[in-house]
C-alpha positions as CSV (number, residue, x, y, z in Angstrom):
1,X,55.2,-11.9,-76.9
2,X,55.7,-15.6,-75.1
3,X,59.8,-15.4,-75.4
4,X,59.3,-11.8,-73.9
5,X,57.6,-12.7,-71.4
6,X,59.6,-15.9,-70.5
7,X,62.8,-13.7,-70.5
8,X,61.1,-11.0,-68.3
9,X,60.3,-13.5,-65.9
10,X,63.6,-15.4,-66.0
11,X,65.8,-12.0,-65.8
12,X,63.6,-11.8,-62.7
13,X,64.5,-14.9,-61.0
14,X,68.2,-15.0,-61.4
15,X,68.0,-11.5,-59.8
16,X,66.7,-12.7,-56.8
17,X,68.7,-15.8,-56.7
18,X,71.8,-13.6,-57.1
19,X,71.1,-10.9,-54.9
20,X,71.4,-13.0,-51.9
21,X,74.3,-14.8,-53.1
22,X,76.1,-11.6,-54.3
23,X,75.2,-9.8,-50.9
24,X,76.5,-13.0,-48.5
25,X,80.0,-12.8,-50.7
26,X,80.4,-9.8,-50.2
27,X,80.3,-9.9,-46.1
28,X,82.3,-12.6,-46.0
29,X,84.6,-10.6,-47.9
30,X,84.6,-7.7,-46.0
31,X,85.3,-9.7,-42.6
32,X,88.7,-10.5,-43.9
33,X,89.7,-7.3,-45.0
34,X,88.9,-5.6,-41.8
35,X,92.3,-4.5,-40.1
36,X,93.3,-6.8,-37.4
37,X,93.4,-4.7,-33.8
38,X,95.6,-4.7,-31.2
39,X,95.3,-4.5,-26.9
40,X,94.2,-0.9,-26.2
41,X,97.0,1.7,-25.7
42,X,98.6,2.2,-22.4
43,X,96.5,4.5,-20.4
44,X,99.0,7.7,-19.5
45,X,99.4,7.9,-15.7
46,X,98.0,10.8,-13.6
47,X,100.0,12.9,-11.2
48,X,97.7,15.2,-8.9
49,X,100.4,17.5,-8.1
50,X,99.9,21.3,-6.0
51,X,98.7,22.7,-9.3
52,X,96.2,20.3,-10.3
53,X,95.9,16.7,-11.5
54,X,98.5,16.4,-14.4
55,X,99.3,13.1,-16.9
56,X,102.5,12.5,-16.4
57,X,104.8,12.9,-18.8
58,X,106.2,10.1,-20.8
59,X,109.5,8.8,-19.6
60,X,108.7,10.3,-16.0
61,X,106.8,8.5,-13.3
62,X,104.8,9.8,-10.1
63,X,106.2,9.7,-6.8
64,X,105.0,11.4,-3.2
65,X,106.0,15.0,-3.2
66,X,107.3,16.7,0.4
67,X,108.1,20.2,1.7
68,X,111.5,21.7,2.3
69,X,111.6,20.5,5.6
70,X,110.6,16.6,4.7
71,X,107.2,16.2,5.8
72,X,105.0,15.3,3.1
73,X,103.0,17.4,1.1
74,X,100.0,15.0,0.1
75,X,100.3,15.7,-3.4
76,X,102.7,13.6,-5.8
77,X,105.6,15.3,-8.4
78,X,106.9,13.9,-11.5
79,X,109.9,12.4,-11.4
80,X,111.8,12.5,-14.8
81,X,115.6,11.1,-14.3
82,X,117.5,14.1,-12.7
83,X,114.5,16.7,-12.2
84,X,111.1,16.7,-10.6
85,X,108.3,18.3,-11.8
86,X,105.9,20.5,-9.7
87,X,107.7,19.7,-5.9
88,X,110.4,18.7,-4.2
89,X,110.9,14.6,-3.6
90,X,113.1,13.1,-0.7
């Protein structure tokens, strides 16, 4: 009954020595497998353009739109290489 006892107890105690031990391994473990990040992404750029504000399209970028006659419109187009998007540019 003493040895019973006496192992009761002792199972007891290792388990709370352990617990800690076992828990602080395993947080210190899990900080070096967490996945390294990089900066955030490039935000996409906005065009507000005569039908509404637009992200631009990648490979394009935004430049002040005008009228047929040249004055300028207030809104911007999208300028990809040869083309424009929603308006006319100078």
């Amino acid at each position: 009954m003493k040895a019973t006892l006496s192992l009761v107890a002792l199972s007891a105690a290792l388990a709370v020595v352990a617990a800690p031990a076992d828990a602080a391994s395993k947080k210190h473990r899990a900080k070096h497998l967490r996945p390294a990040y990089s900066a955030y992404a490039a935000q996409p750029q906005i065009a507000c353009t005569v039908v509404g504000c637009h992200p631009v399209p990648r490979g394009c970028h935004p430049e002040m739109g005008y009228s047929a006659d040249g004055t300028p419109t207030g809104f911007d187009v999208a300028v990809c290489g040869n083309y424009t998007l929603y308006g006319l540019r100078r």
